[in-house]
C-alpha positions in Angstrom: 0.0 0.0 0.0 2.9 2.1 0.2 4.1 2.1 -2.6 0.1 2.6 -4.3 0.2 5.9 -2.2 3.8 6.9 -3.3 3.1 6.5 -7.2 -0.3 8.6 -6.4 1.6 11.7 -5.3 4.2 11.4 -8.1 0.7 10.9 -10.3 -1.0 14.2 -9.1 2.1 16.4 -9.0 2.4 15.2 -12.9 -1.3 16.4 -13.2 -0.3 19.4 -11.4 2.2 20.6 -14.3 0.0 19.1 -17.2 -2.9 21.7 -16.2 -0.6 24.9 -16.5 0.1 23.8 -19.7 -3.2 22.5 -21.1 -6.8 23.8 -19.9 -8.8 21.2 -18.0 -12.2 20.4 -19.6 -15.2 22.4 -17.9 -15.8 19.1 -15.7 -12.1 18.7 -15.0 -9.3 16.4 -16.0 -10.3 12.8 -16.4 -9.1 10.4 -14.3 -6.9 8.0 -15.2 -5.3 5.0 -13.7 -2.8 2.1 -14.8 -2.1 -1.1 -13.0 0.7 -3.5 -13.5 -0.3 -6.8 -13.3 2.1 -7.9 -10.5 5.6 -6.3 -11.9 7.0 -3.2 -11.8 6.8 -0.4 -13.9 10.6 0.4 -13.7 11.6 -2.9 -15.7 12.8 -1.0 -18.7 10.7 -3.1 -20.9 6.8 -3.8 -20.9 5.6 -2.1 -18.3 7.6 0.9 -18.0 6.4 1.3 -21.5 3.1 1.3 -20.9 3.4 3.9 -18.1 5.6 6.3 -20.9 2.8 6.4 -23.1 0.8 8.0 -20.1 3.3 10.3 -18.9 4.1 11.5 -22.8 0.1 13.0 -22.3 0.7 14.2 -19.2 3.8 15.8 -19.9 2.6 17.3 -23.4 -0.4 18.9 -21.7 -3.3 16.7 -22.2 -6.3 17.2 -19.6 -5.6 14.2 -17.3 -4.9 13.2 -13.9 -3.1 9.5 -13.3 -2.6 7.4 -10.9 -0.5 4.7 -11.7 -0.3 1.3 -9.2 1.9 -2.1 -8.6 -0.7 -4.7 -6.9 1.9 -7.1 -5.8 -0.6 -10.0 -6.3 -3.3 -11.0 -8.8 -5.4 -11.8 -5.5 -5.8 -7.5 -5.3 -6.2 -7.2 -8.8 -10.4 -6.9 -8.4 -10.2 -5.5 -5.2 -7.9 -2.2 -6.7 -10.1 -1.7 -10.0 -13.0 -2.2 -8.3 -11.6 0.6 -5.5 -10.3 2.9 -8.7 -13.9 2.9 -9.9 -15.6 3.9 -6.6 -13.1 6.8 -7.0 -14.6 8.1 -10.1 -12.0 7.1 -12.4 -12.8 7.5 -16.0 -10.7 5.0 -17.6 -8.8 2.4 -16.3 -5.8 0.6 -18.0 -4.2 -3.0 -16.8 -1.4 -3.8 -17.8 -0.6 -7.8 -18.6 -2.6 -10.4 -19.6 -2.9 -12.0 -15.6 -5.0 -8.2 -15.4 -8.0 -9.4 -18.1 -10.0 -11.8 -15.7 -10.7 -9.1 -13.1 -11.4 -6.6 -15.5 -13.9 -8.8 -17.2 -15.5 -9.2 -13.2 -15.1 -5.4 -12.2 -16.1 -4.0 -15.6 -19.0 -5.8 -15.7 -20.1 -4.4 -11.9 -19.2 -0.6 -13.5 -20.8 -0.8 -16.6 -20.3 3.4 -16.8 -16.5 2.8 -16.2 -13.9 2.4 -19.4 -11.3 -0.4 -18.7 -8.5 -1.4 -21.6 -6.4 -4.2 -21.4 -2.7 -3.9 -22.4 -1.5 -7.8 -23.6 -4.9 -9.1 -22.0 -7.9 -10.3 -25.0 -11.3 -12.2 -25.1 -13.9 -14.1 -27.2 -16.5 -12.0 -26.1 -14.9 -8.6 -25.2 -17.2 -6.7 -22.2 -18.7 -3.4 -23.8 -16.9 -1.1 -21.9 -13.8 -2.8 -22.3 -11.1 -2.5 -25.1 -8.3 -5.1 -26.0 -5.2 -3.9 -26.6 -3.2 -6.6 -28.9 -0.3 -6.8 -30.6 1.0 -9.0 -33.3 5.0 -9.5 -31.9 5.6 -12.4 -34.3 5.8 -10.1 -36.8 8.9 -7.9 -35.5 10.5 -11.2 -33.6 10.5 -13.3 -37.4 12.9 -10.4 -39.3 14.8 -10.3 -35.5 15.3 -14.2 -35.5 16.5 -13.5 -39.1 19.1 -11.2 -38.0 20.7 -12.8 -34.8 21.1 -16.2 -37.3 22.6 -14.0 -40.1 25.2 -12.1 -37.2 25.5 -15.2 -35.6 26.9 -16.7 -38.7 29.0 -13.6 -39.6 31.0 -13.9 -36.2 31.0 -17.8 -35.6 31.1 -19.4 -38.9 31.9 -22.9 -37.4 29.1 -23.1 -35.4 26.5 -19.8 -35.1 23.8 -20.5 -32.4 20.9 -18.1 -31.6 19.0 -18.2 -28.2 15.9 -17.0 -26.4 15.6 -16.5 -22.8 11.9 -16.6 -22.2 10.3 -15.0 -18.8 7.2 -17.4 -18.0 5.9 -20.2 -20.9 2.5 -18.0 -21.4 1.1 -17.3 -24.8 2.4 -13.4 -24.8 6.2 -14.6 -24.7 5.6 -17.8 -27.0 4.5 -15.2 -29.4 7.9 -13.8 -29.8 9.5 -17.3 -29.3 7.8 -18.6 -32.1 8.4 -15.8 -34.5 12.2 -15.3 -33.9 12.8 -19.1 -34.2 11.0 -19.0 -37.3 12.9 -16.1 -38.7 16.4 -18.0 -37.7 15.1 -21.0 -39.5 13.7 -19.0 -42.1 17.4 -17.6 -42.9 19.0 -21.4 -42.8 16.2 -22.0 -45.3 16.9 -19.6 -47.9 21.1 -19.1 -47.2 21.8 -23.0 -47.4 22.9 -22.6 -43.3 22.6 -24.6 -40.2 22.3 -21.8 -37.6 21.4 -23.8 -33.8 18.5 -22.1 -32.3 18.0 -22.7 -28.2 15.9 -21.2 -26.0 14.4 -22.1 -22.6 11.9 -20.2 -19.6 13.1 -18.6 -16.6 10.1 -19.2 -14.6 9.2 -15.5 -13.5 9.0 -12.4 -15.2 10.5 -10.7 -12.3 14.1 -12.7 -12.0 17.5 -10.8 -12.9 19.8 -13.3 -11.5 17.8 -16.3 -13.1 17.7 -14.7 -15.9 21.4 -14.7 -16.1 21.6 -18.5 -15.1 19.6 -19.3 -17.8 21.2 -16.9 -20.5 24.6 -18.7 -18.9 23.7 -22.4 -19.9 22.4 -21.1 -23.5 26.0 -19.3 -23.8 28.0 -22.4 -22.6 25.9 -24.3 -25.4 27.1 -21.7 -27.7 24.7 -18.9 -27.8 26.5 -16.2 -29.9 23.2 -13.9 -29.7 20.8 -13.7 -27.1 17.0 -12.6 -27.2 15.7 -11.8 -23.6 12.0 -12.2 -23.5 10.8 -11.8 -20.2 10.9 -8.1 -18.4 13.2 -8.3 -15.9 14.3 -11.6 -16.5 14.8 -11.1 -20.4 17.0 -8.5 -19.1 19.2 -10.3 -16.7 19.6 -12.2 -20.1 21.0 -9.2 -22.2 23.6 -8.8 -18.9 25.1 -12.2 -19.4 25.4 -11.8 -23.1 27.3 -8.9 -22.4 29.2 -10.3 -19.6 30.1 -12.7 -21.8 31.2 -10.4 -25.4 28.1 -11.9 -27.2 25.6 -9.7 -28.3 22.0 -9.5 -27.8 18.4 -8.6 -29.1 16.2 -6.1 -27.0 12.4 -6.5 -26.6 8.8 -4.4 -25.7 10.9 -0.9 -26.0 14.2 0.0 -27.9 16.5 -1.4 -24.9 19.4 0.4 -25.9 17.7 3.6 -24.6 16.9 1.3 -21.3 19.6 -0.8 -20.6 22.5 2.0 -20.8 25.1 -0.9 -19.3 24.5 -3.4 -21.8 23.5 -1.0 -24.8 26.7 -1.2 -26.8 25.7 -5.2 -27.4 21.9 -4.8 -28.4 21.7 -5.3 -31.8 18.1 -4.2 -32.3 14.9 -4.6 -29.9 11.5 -5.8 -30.8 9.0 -2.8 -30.5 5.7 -3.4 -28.9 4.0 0.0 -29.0 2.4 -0.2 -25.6 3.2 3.3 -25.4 1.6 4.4 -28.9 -1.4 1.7 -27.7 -2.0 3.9 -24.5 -2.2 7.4 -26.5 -4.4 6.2 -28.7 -7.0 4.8 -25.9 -6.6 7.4 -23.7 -7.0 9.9 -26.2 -10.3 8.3 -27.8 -11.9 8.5 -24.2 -10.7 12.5 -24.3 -12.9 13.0 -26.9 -15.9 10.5 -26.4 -14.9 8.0 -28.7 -13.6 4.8 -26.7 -14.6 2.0 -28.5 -15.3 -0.6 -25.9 -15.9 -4.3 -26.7 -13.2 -3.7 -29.3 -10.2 -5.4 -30.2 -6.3 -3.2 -31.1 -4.0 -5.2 -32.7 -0.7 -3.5 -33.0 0.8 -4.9 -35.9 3.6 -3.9 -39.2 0.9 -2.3 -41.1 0.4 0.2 -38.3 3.5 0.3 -36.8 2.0 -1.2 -33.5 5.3 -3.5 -33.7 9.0 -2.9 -35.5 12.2 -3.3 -35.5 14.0 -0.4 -33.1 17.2 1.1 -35.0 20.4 -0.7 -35.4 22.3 2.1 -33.3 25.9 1.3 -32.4 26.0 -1.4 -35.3 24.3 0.1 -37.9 27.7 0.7 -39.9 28.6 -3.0 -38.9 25.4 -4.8 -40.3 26.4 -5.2 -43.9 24.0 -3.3 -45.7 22.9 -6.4 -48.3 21.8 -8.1 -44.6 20.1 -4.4 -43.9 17.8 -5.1 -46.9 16.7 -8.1 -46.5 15.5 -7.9 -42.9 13.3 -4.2 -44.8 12.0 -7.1 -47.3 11.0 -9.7 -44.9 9.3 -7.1 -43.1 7.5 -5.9 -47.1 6.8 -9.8 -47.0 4.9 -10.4 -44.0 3.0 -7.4 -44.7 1.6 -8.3 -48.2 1.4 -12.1 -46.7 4.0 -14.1 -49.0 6.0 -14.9 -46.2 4.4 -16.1 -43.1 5.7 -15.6 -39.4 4.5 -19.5 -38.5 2.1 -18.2 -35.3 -1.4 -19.7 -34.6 -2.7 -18.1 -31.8 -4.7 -20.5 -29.4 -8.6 -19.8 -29.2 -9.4 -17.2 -26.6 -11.3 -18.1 -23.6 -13.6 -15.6 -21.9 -13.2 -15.4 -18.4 -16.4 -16.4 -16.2 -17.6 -13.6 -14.3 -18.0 -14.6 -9.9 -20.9 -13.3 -8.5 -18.9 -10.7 -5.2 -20.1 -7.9 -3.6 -18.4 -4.4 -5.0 -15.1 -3.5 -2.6 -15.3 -0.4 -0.8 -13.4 2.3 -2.1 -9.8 2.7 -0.4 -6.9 4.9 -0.5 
């Protein structure tokens, strides 16, 4: 509870300067709130871009006030929305896909309450809810492409590629799936034989596994390493570069995030959480949130990319440059295909509760 009340103040003093810049609506700013669903929003990957795509409003002007929270269990997940809405809060985002069952429950008790779910999707989306999805096998199948092509530029007897996964959960396989297809993809059409490992943390939330993990991969032969997994993902990146490998970023452009290991990242996979957020947040500024509505964040839109090559962009030859821009052309007009299937979505059942009582 601390720390709820700590990110509150930080939250209204935002407010605070967005209103000298921007003039409140005639019934105030709306509220807003974001909750992570059991991490923290300083991981310098998913979350923390979720909460940037708030704080670029706030900071730009836009007539908001925020309040951003870290329920450090899914048990207080219903117990916190349902508390935000007694409060009056206009719209509120979660953030993970652990957050979608208890915004199915509380958005169905506060039918006159917007809720969006970041990562979080349904079969039968509530009507004052919105979906916010994003189609990562699209950026991780050019990325794969890329860590099998460098891999094979700077260990020609035996290039091996690697993931380090956070949890085994559809939103990481997603990734998983499309950079091993993009690896296989380029031992397809280069004649190569580029290893691709991989294996799960267990947590989102784990540096050190992460390293342990990222460690094994390396003894095995790893050359480039793909952390998928927050925190963990990123204790991934460290051992790559503890190790003089190199590495592939993820969610945000990690070379902007991870200043220690940044001179290793070759590229990160973009999932525009950030962009996502605007774009909600600013539909429900002007009165048109569409709720029981699906986002998908994909090429065509630029919901996903590729982040820029940075500190390597002179050392990617520029024949490999062009073929990662064409695989991207070819999954957009659908003559090359990323290999995911995403699993049928189940709608979570709704319990029958009393509303909680609104707390600070």
């Amino acid at each position: 509870m601390k720390k709820f009340v700590m990110l509150l103040g930080l939250a209204a003093g935002l407010a605070v300067a967005a209103s000298a810049q921007y003039p409140a609506r005639r019934s105030g700013p709306m509220r807003v709130a974001m909750l992570a669903d059991g991490g923290t929003f300083a991981d310098s990957s998913f979350s923390q871009n979720s909460r940037e795509g708030l704080e670029e409003m706030l900071y730009s002007g836009a007539p908001i006030f925020v309040q951003f929270a870290e329920p450090l269990s899914p048990l207080n997940f219903e117990r916190q929305l349902a508390a935000l809405a007694e409060r009056d809060y206009r719209l509120i985002l979660g953030v993970g896909y652990r957050m979608a069952p208890a915004i199915a429950a509380v958005a169905a008790d506060y039918p006159r309450t917007l809720f969006a779910c970041i990562d979080g999707d349904y079969e039968d989306i509530p009507h004052n809810v919105q979906a916010l999805t994003f189609q990562v096998d699209e950026c991780a199948f050019p990325a794969g492409y890329l860590a099998a092509a460098w891999a094979d530029l700077q260990d020609p007897k035996d290039p091996a590629v690697a993931w380090v996964g956070g949890l085994d959960v559809e939103s990481v396989n997603q990734f998983v799936v499309g950079f091993r297809n993009g690896a296989e993809h380029f031992n397809k059409v280069k004649s190569k034989q580029v290893r691709v490992l991989g294996d799960y943390v267990g947590s989102f939330d784990d540096f050190a596994g992460g390293q342990q993990v990222a460690g094994q991969l390396l003894d095995a032969g790893a050359d480039v390493i793909f952390g998928v997994g927050s925190i963990s993902g990123n204790g991934g990146i460290a051992a790559a570069k503890e190790r003089g490998k190199w590495a592939i970023g993820v969610d945000t452009d990690q070379h902007n995030t991870l200043l220690e290991q940044q001179d290793v990242i070759l590229t990160s996979c973009l999932k525009r959480m950030d962009r996502a957020v605007v774009q909600t947040v600013t539909a429900a500024l002007d009165n048109q949130f569409w709720g029981g509505t699906r986002y998908v964040g994909n090429l065509a839109n630029h919901g996903v990319g590729l982040a820029p090559y940075h500190d390597f962009a002179d050392q990617i030859p520029e024949r490999l440059q062009k073929e990662i821009v064409d695989i991207q052309r070819r999954i957009l007009d659908g003559t090359v295909s990323t290999g995911w299937e995403a699993k049928p979505i189940a709608t979570p059942k709704k319990k029958a509760k009393a509303k909680a009582p609104a707390q600070d």
